[in-house]
N, C-alpha and C positions, 0 to 999 in steps of 0.2 A: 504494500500500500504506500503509494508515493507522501512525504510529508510535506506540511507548506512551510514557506520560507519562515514564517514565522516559529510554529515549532521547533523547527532547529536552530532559529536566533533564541528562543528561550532554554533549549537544551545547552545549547552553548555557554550560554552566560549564568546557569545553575552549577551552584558548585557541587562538585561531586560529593561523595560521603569519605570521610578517613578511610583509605586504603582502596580508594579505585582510580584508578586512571584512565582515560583513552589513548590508546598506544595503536602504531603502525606494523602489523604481524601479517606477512606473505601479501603485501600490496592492499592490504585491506584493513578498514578502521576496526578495532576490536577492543573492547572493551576487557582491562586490568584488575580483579581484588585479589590483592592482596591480604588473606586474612591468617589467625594461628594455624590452620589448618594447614595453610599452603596458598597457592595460587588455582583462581577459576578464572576462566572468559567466557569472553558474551560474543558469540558471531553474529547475533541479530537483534534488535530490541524486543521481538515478541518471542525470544528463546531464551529456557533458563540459563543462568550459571552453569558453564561446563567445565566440572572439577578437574584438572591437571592432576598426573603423578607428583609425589614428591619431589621437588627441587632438588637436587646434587650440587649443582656448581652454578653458579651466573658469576661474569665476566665483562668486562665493557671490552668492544673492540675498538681498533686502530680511531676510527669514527666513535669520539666518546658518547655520542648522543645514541648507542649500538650499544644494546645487554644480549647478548649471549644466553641462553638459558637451556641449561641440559636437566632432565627429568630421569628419575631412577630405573625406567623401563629401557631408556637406554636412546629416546627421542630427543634430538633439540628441538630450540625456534628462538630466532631473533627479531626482538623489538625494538622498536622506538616511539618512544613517548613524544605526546605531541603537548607545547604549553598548553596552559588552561585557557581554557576558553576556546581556541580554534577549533576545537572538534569534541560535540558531544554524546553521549549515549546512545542517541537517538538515529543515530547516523549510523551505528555497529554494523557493519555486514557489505558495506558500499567498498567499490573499490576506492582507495585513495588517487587523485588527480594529478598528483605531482609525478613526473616521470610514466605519465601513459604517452604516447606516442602516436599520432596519425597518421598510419601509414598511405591511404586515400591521399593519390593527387590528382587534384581534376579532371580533365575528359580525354586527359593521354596526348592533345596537339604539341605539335614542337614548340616550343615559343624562346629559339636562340636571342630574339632580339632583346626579350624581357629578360633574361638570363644575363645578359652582357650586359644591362644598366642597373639589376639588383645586385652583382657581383660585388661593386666598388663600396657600396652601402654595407653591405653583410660583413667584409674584412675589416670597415672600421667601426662598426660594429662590434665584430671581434676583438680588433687591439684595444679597444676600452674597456670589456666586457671582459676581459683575462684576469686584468688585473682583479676586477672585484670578486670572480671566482675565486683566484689564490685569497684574497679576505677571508670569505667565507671558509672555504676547507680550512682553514687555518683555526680558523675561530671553534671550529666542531674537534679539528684532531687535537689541538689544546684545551678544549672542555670549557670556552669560555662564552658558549650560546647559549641561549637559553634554553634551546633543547637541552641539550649536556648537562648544562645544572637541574632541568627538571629530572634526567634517566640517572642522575646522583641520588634525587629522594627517592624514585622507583629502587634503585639499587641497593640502598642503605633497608628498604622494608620488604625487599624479597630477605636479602643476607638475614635478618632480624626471624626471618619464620624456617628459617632451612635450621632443621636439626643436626643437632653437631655429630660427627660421621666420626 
C-alpha cells in the first residue's frame, strides 16, 4: 500500500524508541532493535520483528559508517545506519535510492553532435566534482560524518547485548 508524502514526513520526524534504528541492509531501508535479547529487523512496516541469531562479532569496516555483523549460525550482513530523521519506519522494505542506477537510454538515435557539446560540461564537471568526493570519503573513512558517528551509537548497543564468548 503506497504511503502519502505526509506519512513519511511524520514517520521521519518521530523519534524512534531506545534501541531502534533505521539502517541501510542489502540496498534496502530496514528497520534496527536492538534489544537484551539480541538484535530483530523489520523488512516491512506491516511485518513483525524478525529475531536475528545471536550476535558473535560486529566490526566497523574501512567505511566507518559500515558495521559488519556476523551471527552465531554462521551468517553475516552489513549495515549502515542512516541519521535521524532521513529515513523512517514507515519506509522499511523500499529499496534505498542512493546508488540505483538507470540503465534506460532513450530511443537508441545516435546523437554524436549532442555528445561532442555535453562532453566539455561533464569533465568540468568532473574536475570540480573530485575534489568534493575525496571530502566526502575522507570524512566517512575517518569517522567524522554523521553517519559514522550515528553507526558509533549503533555499534556501542549491539557490543553492549553480545554475550561474552
Amino acid at each position: 500500500m503506497p504511503r502519502t508524502a505526509e506519512e513519511i514526513k511524520t514517520s521521519q520526524e518521530t523519534p524512534n524508541p531506545p534501541g531502534v534504528f533505521v539502517v541501510r541492509q542489502d540496498k534496502r531501508v530496514t528497520g534496527l532493535h536492538v534489544h537484551p535479547g539480541g538484535i530483530a529487523m523489520l523488512d516491512a512496516p506491516d511485518f513483525p520483528w524478525r529475531p536475528e541469531p545471536a550476535v558473535t562479532k560486529v566490526k566497523r569496516g574501512i567505511i566507518r559508517s559500515r558495521l559488519h555483523i556476523r551471527f552465531a549460525d554462521g551468517t553475516k550482513t552489513v549495515i549502515r545506519p542512516y541519521k535521524p530523521g532521513l529515513k523512517g519506519l514507515i519506509q522499511a522494505g523500499q529499496v534505498d535510492s542512493i546508488g540505483v542506477i538507470n540503465t534506460a537510454s532513450g530511443d537508441g538515435r545516435q546523437s554524436d553532435t549532442l555528445d561532442s557539446l555535453v562532453a566539455p560540461f561533464v569533465i568540468i564537471a568532473a574536475v570540480i566534482l573530485f575534489p568534493v568526493s575525496l571530502w566526502f570519503l575522507a570524512r566517512e573513512v575517518f569517522g567524522t560524518s554523521a553517519r559514522a558517528k550515528q553507526a558509533d551509537v549503533v555499534l556501542a548497543q549491539i557490543r553492549a547485548v553480545i554475550a561474552p564468548s
